[in-house]
C-alpha positions as semicolon CSV with decimal commas, in nm:
position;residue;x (nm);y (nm);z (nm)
1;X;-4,989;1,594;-4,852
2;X;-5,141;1,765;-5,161
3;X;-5,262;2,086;-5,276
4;X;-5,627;2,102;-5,426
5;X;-5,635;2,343;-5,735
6;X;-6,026;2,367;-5,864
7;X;-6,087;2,540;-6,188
8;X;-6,460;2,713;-6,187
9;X;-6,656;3,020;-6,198
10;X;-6,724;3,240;-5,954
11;X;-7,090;3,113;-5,939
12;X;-7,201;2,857;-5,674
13;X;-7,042;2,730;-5,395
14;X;-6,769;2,399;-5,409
15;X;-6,811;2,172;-5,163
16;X;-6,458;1,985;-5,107
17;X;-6,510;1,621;-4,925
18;X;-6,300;1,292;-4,881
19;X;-6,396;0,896;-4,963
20;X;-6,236;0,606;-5,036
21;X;-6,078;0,302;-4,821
22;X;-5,811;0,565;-4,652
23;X;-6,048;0,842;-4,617
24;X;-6,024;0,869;-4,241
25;X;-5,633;0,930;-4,215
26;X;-5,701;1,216;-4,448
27;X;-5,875;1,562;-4,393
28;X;-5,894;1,923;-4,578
29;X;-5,782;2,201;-4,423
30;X;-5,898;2,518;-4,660
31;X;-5,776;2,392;-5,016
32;X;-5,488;2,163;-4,862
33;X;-5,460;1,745;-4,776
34;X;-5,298;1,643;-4,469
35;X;-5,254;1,376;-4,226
36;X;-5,487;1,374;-3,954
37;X;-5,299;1,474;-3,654
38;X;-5,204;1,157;-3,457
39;X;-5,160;0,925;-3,783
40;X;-4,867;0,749;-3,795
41;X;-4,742;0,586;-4,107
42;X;-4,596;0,241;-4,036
43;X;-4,433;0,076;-4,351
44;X;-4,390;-0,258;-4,159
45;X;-4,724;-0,284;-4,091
46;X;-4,838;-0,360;-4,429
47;X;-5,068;-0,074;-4,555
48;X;-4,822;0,048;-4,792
49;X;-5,047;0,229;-5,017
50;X;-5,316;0,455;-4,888
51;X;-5,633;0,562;-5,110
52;X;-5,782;0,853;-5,094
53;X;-6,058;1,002;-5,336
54;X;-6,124;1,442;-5,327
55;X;-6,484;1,489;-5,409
56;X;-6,604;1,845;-5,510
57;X;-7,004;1,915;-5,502
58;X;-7,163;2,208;-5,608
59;X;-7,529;2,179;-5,465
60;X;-7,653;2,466;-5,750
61;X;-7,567;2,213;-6,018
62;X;-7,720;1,910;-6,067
63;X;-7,473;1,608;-6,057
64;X;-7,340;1,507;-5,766
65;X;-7,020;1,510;-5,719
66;X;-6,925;1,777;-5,945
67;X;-6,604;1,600;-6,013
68;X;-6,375;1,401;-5,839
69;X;-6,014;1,258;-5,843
70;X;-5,786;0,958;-5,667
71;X;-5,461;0,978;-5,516
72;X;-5,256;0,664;-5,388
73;X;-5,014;0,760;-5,114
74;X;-4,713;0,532;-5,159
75;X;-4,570;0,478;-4,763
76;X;-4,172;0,428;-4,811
77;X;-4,016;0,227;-4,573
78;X;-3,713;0,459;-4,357
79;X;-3,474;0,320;-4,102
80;X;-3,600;0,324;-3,731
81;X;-3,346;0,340;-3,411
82;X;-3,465;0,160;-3,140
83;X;-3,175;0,228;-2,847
84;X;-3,333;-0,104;-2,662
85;X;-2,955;-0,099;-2,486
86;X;-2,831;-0,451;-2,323
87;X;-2,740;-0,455;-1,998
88;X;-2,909;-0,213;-1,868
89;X;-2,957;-0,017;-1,552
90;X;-2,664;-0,031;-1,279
91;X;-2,338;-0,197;-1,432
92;X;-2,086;-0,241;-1,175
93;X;-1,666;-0,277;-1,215
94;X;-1,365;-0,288;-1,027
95;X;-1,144;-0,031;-0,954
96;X;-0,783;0,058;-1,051
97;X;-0,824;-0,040;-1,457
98;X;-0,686;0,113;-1,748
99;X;-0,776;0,248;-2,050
100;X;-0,810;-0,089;-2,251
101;X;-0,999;-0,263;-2,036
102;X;-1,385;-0,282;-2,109
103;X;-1,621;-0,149;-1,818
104;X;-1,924;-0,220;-2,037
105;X;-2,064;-0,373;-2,393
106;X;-2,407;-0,189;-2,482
107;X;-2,594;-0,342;-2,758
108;X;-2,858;-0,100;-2,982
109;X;-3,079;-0,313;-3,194
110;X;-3,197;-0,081;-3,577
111;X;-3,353;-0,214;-3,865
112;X;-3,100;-0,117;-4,074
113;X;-2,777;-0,092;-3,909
114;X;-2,622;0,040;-3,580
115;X;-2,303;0,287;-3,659
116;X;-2,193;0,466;-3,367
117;X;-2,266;0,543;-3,018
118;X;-2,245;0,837;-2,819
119;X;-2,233;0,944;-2,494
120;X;-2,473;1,257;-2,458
121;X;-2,436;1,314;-2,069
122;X;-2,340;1,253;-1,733
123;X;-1,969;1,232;-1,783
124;X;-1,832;1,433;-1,487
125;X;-1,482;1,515;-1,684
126;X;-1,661;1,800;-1,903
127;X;-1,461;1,886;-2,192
128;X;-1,156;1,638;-2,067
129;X;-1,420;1,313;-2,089
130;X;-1,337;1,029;-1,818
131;X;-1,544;0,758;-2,018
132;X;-1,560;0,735;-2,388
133;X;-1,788;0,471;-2,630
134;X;-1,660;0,332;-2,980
135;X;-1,866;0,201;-3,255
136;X;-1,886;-0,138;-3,115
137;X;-2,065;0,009;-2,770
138;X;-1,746;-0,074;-2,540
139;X;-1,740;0,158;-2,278
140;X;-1,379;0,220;-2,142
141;X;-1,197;0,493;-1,897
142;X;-1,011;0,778;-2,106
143;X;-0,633;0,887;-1,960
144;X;-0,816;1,138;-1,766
145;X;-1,079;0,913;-1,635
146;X;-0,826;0,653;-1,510
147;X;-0,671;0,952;-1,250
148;X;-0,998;1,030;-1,160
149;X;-1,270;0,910;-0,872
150;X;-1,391;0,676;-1,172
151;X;-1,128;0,457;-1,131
152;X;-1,041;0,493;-0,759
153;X;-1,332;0,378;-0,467
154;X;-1,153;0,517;-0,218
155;X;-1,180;0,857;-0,347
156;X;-1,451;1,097;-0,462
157;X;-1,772;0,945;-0,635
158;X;-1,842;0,597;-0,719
159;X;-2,133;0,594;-0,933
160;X;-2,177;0,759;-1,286
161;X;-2,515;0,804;-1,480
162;X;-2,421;0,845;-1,801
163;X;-2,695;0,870;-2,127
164;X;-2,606;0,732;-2,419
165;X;-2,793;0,712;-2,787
166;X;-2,690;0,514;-3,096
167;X;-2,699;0,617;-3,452
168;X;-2,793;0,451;-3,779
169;X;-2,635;0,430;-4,161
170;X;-2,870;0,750;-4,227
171;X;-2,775;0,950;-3,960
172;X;-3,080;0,851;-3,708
173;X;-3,001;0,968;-3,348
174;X;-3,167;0,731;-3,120
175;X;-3,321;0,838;-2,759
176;X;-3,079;0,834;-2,518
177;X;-3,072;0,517;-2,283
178;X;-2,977;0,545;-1,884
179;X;-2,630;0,383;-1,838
180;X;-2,518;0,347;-1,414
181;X;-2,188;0,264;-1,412
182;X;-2,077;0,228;-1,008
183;X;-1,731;0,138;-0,912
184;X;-1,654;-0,136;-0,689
185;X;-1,360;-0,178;-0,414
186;X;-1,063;-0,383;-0,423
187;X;-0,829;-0,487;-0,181
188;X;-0,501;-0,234;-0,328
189;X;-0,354;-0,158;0,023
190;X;-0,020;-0,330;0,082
191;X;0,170;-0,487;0,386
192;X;0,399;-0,272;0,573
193;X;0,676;-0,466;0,724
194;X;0,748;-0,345;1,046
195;X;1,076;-0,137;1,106
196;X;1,323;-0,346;1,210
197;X;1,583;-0,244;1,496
198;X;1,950;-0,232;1,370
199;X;2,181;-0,417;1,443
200;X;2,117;-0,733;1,353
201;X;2,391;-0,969;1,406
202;X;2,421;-1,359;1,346
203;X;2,691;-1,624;1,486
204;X;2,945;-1,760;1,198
205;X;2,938;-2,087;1,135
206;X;2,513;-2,144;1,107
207;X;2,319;-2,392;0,994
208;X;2,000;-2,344;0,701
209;X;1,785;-2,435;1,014
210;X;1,961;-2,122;1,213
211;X;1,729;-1,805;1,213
212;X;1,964;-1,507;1,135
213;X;1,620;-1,252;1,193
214;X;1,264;-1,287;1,174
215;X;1,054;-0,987;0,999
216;X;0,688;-0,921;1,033
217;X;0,426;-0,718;0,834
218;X;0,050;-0,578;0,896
219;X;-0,189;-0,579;0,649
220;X;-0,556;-0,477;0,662
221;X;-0,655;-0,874;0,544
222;X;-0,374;-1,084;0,556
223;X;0,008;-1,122;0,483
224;X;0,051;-1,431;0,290
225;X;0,458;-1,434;0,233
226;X;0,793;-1,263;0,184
227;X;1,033;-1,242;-0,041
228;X;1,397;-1,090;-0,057
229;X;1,372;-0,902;-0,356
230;X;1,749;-0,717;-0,375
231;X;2,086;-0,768;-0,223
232;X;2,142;-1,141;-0,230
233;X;2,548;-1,176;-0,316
234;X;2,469;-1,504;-0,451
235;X;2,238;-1,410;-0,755
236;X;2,064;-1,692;-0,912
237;X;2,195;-1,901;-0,578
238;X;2,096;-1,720;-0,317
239;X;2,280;-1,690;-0,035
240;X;1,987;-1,597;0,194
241;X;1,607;-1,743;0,187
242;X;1,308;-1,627;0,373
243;X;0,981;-1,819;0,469
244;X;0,599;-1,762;0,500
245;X;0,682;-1,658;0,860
246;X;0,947;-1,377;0,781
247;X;1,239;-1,606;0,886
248;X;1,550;-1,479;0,724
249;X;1,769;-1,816;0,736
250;X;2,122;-1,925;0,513
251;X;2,049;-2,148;0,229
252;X;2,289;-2,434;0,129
253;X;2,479;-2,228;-0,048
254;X;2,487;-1,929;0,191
255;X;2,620;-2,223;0,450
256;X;2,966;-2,223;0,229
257;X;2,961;-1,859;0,144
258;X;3,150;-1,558;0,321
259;X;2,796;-1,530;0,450
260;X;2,870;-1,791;0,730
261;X;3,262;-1,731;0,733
262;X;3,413;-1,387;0,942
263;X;3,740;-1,475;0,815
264;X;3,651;-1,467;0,440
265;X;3,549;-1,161;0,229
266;X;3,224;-0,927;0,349
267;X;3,068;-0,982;0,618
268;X;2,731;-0,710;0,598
269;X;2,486;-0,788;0,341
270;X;2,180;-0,559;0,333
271;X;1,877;-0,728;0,187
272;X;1,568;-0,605;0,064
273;X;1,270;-0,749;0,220
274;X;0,906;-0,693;0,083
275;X;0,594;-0,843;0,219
276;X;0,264;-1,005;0,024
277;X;-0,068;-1,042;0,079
278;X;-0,399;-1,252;-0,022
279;X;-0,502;-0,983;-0,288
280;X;-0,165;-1,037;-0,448
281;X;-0,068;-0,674;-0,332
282;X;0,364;-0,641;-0,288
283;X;0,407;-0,366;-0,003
284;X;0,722;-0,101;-0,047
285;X;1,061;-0,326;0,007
286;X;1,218;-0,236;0,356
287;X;1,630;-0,305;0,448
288;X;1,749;-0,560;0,697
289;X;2,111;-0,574;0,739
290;X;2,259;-0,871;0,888
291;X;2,610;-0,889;0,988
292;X;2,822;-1,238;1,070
293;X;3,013;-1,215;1,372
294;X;3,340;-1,390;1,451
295;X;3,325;-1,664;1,688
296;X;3,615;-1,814;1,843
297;X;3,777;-2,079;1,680
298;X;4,045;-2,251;1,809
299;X;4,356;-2,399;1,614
300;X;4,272;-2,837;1,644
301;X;4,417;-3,037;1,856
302;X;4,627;-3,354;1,684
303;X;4,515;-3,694;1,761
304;X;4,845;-3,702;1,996
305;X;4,775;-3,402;2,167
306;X;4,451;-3,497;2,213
307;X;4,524;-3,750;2,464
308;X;4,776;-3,565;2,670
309;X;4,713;-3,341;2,941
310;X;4,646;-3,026;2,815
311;X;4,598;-2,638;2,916
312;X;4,359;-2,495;2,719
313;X;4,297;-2,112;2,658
314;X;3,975;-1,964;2,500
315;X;3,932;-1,616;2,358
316;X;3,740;-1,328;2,405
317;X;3,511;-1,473;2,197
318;X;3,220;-1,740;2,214
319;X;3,434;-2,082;2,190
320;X;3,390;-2,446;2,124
321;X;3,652;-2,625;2,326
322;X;3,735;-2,979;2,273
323;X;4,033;-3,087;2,472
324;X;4,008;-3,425;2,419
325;X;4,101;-3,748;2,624
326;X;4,393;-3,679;2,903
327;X;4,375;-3,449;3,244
328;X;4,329;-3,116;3,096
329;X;4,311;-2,763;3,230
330;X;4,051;-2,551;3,034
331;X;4,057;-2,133;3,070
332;X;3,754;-2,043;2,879
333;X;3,810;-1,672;2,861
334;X;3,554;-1,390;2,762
335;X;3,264;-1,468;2,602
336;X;2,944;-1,753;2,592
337;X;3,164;-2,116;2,560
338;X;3,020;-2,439;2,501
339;X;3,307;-2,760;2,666
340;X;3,259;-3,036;2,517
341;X;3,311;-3,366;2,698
342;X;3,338;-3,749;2,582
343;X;3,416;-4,044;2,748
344;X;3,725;-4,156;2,871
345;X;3,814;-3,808;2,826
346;X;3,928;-3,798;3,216
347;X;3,944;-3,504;3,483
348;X;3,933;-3,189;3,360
349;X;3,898;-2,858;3,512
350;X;3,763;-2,579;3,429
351;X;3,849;-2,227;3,554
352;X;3,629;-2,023;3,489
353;X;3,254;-2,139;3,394
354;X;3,007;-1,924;3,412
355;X;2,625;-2,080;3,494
356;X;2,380;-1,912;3,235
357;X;2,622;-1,809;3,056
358;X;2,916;-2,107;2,912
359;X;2,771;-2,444;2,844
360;X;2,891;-2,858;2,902
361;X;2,777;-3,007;2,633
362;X;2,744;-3,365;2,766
363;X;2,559;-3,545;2,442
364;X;2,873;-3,706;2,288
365;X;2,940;-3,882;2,628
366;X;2,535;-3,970;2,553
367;X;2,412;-3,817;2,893
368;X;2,042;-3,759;2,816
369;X;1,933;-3,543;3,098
370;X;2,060;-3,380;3,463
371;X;1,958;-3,722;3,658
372;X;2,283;-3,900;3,465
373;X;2,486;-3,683;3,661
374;X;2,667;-3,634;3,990
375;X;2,713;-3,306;4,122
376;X;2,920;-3,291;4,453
377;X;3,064;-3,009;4,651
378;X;3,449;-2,964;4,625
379;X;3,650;-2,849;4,889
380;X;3,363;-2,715;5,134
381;X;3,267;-2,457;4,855
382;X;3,557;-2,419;4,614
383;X;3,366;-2,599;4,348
384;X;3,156;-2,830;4,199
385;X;3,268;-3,199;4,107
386;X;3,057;-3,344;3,822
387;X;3,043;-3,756;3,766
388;X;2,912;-3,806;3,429
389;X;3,006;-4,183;3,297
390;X;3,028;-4,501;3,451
391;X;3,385;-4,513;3,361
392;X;3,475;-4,245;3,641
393;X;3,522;-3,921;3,342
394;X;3,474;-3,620;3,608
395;X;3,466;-3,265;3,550
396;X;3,568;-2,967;3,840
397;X;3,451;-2,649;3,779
398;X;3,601;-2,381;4,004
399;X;3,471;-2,154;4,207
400;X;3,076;-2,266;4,101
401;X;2,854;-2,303;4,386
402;X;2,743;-2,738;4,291
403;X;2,377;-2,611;4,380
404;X;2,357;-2,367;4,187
405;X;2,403;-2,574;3,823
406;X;2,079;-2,628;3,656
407;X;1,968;-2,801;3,335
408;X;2,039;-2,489;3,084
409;X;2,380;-2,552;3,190
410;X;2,441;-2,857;3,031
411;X;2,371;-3,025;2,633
412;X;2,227;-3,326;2,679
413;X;2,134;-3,612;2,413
């Protein structure tokens, strides 16, 4: 603190001693003041002056002391750092974030002011950092931390112990403060849809209610929806739509389209499917290709012909045949056929039903189940004779065994 300078003869001996109200923080070492070891000056505490008198005796001479003198030790006031960091301990975030997003706020309190942060250790990136602090204490990834096990639970480490200290206006380094930053798992694996065996073919002429294909997807929580992402002809009106359950079905305006007609433009359309689940997470898009087939259509009947007796021929494709009222003679041909009956439409025959296979749709005639109907032998085997109205309307199919028709056979109301 000071140094003591006496002026005297070599006679005698000087006896150097301390007094005064601040006496005791003081002591003389040889000819030179100092601080007692331990004292610590605190400006806020209020003692901002400290009083200290040097006495010199020289027991030859008669006075005593000799002499004296006072100092007053003025205590300035300096900035303190006191890294008392908010939150601390183990801090916890989710994985998968970038570079702007915020993992942490640490808060330094100082009596003067708080300037900058750093982090002093702990970050496993080295000299390419994967967490960095700014001035305002927001700890965020770096580019190099957001490719790293920092930002991805399912690889690597997960937790991070990190020191940090704060600086001042003056350039006071606070001690460093314990940071545990852990990452946390998210749900970030997506649905697989489930590969889909080609072809996949759909009957012209469908309905919105007519499932073209369903699609399914696994997930490791659950798959929440699906959506046709690419390959829609109809743009902002779609032609195809696909539900909650991965049923690929026309909409409205996929009922008009060349989507439901074999005659009209394309007939392929390969859609791309992906699958969502609860986290939000879109799996990779898969492609289903559906293709319209033709069905056979046959050219109307007029209102005249209609009600004549009429031979009817069917293609090699799945028909709807109508023949109307009169004794007619259907030939159904290759392929799954659906005959439609009405009253007062007659006898007809037909050639060449097949059970499980072609179809009597019976519903127009309003037959409402297999007990409305009369199903005789013909010719000791040569057919089956079916009875379905009041009126005496009959239908003879050829060459079918009567026992052997069962309710799949038939459309009933």
């Amino acid at each position: 603190m000071a140094d003591i300078i006496l002026i005297d003869d070599t006679l005698g001996t000087n006896i150097i001693s301390l007094s005064g109200d601040d006496a005791d923080l003081f002591e003389v070492i040889g000819s030179v003041l100092y601080l007692r070891a331990g004292v610590v000056l605190d400006y806020e505490s209020g003692n901002i002056t400290l009083d200290v008198t040097i006495e010199v005796n020289d027991p030859s001479l008669g006075g005593n002391p000799d002499s004296t003198t006072t100092l007053s030790v003025q205590v300035l006031d300096a900035a303190e750092t006191n890294l008392d960091i908010t939150p601390s301990g183990a801090i916890s975030y989710e994985e998968n974030r970038s570079t702007t997003d915020v993992l942490v706020t640490l808060m330094a309190a100082d009596n003067a002011a708080v300037t900058g942060y750093n982090i002093t250790s702990g970050d496993p990136g080295g000299t390419t950092p994967w967490f960095e602090i700014n001035s305002q204490g927001e700890i965020t990834l770096t580019a190099a931390g957001i490719s790293a096990s920092a930002n991805d639970f399912e690889t690597g480490e997960n937790s991070f112990t990190l020191s940090v200290a704060a600086s001042d206006a003056i350039d006071n380094l606070g001690s460093s403060a314990v940071v545990i930053l852990t990452v946390s798992d998210v749900d970030d694996e997506t649905p697989v849809i489930t590969a889909i065996a080609d072809p996949i073919t759909y009957d012209e002429n469908s309905s919105p209610t007519d499932v073209l294909v369903s699609v399914s997807a696994t997930d490791n929580v659950a798959v929440t929806g699906y959506e046709i992402i690419s390959g829609d002809p109809g743009g902002a009106t779609p032609w195809f739509q696909i539900n909650s359950q991965g049923e690929i079905t026309l909409t409205d305006a996929g009922v008009g389209s060349a989507a439901n007609d074999y005659e009209i433009g394309n007939n392929s359309f390969t859609l791309g499917v992906a699958a969502s689940d609860a986290a939000g997470n879109v799996g990779a898009p898969v492609s289903v290709t559906v293709t319209a087939e033709d069905v056979g259509t046959l050219t109307p009947l007029s209102t005249d012909e209609r009600d004549e007796a009429n031979i009817i021929f069917g293609s090699v494709l799945e028909d709807h045949i109508d023949a109307g009222a009169g004794n007619d003679v259907l030939f159904g041909g290759v392929g799954a056929d659906v005959f439609i009956f009405d009253t007062s439409y007659g006898f007809d025959i037909i050639t060449d039903f097949s059970s499980g296979e072609d179809v009597i749709d019976l519903s127009r005639a309003g037959v409402t189940g297999q007990d409305g109907l009369t199903i005789l032998d013909y010719e000791n085997g040569n057919g089956a004779l079916i009875n379905y109205t009041e009126q005496g309307d009959q239908i003879l199919l050829l060459g079918v065994d009567f026992a052997s028709l069962v309710t799949d056979d038939f459309v009933f109301v």
